[in-house]
PLY file of the C-alpha trace (Angstrom):
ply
format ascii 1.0
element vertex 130
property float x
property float y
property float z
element edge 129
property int vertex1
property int vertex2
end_header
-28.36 -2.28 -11.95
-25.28 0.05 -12.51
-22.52 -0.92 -13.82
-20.22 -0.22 -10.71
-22.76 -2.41 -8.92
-20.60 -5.67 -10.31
-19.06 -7.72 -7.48
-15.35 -6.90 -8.69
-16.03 -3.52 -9.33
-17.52 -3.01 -5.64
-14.28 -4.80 -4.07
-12.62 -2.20 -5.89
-14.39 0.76 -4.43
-13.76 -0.67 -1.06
-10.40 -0.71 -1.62
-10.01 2.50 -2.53
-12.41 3.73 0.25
-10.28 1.57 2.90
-7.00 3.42 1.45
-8.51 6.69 1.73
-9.72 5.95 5.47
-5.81 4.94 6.20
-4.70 8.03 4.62
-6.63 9.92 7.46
-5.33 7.51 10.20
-1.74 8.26 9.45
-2.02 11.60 8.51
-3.76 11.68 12.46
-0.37 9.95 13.40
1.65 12.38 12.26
-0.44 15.74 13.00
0.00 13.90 16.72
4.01 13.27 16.56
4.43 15.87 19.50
1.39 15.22 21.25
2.28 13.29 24.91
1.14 10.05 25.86
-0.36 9.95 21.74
-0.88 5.80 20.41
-0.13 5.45 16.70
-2.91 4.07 15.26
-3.36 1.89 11.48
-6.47 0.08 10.51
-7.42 -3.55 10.65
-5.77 -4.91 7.36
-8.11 -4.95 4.52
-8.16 -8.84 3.20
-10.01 -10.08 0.08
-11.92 -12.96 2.36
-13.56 -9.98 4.00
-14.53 -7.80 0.77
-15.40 -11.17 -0.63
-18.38 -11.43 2.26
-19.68 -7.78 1.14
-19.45 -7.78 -2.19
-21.53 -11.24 -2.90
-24.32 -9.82 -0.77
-26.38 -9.59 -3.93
-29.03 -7.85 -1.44
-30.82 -4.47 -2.57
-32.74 -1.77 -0.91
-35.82 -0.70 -2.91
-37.08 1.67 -0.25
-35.63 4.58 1.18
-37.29 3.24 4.49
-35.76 -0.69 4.45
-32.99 -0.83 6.69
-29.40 -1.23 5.21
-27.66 -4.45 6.00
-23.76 -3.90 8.04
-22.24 -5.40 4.50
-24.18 -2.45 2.46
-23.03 0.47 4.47
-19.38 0.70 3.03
-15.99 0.28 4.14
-15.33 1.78 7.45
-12.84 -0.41 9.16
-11.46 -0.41 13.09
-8.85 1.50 14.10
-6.04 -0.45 16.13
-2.95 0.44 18.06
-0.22 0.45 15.57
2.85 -1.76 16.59
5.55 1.21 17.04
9.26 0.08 17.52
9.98 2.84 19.77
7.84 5.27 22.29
9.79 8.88 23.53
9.67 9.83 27.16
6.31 11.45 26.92
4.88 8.63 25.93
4.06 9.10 22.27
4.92 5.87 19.98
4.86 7.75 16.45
7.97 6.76 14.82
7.63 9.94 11.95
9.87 7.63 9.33
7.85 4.88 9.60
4.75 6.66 9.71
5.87 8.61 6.42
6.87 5.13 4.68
3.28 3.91 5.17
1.77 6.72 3.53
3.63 6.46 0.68
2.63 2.54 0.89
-0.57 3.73 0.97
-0.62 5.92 -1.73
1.52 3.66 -4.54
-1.99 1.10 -3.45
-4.89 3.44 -3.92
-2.92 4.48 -7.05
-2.73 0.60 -8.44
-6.39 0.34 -7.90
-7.76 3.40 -8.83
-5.76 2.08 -12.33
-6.88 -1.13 -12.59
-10.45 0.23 -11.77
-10.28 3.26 -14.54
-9.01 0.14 -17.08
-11.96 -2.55 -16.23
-14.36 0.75 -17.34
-12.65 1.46 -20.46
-12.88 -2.09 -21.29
-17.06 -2.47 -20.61
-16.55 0.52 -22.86
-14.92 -0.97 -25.56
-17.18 -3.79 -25.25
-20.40 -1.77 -25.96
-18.60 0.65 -28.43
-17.87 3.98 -26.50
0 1
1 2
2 3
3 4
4 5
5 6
6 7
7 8
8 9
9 10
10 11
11 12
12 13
13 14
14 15
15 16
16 17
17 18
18 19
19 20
20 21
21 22
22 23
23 24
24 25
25 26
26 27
27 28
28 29
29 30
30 31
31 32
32 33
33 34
34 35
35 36
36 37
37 38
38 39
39 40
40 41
41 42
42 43
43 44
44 45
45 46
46 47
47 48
48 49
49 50
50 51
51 52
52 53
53 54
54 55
55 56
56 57
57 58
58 59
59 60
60 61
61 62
62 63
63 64
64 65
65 66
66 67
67 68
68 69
69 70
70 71
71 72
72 73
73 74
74 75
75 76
76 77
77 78
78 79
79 80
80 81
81 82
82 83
83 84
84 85
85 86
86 87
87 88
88 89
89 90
90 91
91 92
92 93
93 94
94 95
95 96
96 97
97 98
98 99
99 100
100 101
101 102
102 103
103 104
104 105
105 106
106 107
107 108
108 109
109 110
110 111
111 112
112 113
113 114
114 115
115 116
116 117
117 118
118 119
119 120
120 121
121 122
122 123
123 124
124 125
125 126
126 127
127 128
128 129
């Protein structure tokens, strides 16, 4: 068993796979600022309870051919409409300021975890004398 296969570690990784999946979401929401008739959309929120369920799983594949249970194939959460405070005359509800705010949002958290993760290594590290 790897190392990154630790229950902590894994609800890390999701995290960081979850931000990365919003990143594309809102960049989508702003490439689409013009476009008529265009929905914001944001993910489901990503909640510990949920990462929780995936990471305790404790389940393992040993053959290429065993089919891969829903809370082994990785982070890929629903889109949803996003709740927009305004919607211009064509239609389109992306509100550019807001949409810009959650990126950053979104960035400042996949920072925080990629450090926290990139500290819990250096401490298994320390442990066995790296």
């Amino acid at each position: 068993m790897a190392l990154t296969d630790s229950g902590l570690l894994r609800i890390m990784k999701s995290k960081m796979a979850y931000e990365s999946q919003r990143e594309a979401v809102l960049a989508q929401n702003v490439a689409n600022a013009n476009t008529p008739g265009y929905k914001a959309k944001d993910l489901v929120p990503f909640t510990f309870e949920s990462a929780m369920k995936t990471a305790g799983s404790g389940m393992m594949t040993t053959n290429p051919r065993h089919i891969i249970p829903a809370s082994m194939a990785g982070i890929n959460a629903a889109t949803k409409i996003a709740r927009s405070l305004e919607t211009q005359p064509s239609g389109n509800s992306v509100d550019l300021e807001q949409q810009m705010m959650e990126v950053s949002k979104t960035a400042v958290d996949y920072q925080a975890v990629t450090a926290i993760y990139h500290k819990f290594i250096g401490l298994f590290k320390t442990a066995i004398g790296k």
